[in-house]
C-alpha positions as CSV (number, residue, x, y, z in Angstrom):
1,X,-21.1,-87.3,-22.5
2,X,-18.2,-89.5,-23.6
3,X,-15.5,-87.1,-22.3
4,X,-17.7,-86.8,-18.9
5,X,-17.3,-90.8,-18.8
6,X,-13.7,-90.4,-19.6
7,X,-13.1,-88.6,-17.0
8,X,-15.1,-90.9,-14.3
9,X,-13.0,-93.8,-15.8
10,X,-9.8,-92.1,-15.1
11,X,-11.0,-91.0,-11.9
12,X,-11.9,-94.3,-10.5
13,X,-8.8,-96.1,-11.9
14,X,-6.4,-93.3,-10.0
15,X,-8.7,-94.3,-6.7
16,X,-8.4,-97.6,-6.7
17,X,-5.9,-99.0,-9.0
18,X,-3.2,-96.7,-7.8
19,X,-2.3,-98.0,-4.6
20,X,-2.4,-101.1,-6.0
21,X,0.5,-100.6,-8.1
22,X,2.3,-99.0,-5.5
23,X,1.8,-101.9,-2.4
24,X,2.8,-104.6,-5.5
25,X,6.0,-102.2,-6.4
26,X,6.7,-101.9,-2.7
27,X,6.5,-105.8,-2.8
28,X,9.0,-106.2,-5.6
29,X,11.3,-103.8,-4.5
30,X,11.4,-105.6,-0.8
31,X,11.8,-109.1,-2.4
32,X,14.6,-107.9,-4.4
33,X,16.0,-106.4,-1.8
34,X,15.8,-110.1,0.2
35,X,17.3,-111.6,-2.6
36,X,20.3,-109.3,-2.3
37,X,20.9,-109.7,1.1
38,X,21.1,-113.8,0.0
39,X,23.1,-113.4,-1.9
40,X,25.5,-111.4,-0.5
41,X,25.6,-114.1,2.6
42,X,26.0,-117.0,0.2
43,X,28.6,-115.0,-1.4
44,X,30.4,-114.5,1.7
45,X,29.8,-118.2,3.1
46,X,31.7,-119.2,-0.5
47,X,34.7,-116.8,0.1
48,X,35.1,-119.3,3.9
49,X,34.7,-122.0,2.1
50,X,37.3,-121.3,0.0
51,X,39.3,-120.0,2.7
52,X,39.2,-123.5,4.3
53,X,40.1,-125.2,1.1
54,X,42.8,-123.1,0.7
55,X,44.6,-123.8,4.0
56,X,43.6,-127.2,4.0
57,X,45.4,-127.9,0.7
């Protein structure tokens, strides 16, 4: 009996919480992508910037 409720348990939590996990990895691995793209642009507006100061000075 406890082995048959075992298996329900692990049945059920490979339904449901499953694709859980996976939509809130798929969330995380979108925001860090975001977060990359950032920073990359705010890396590139500091490379003008210092451009300008460069010729500037």
């Amino acid at each position: 009996m406890v082995i048959y409720l075992l298996i329900v348990g692990f049945a059920v939590f490979f339904i449901y919480y499953l694709p859980i996990l996976a939509k809130d990895s798929k969330k995380i691995s979108d925001s860090t992508e975001e977060i990359k793209q950032s920073l990359n642009t705010l890396t590139k507006q500091n490379e003008e910037i210092i451009e300008l100061l460069k010729r500037k000075i």
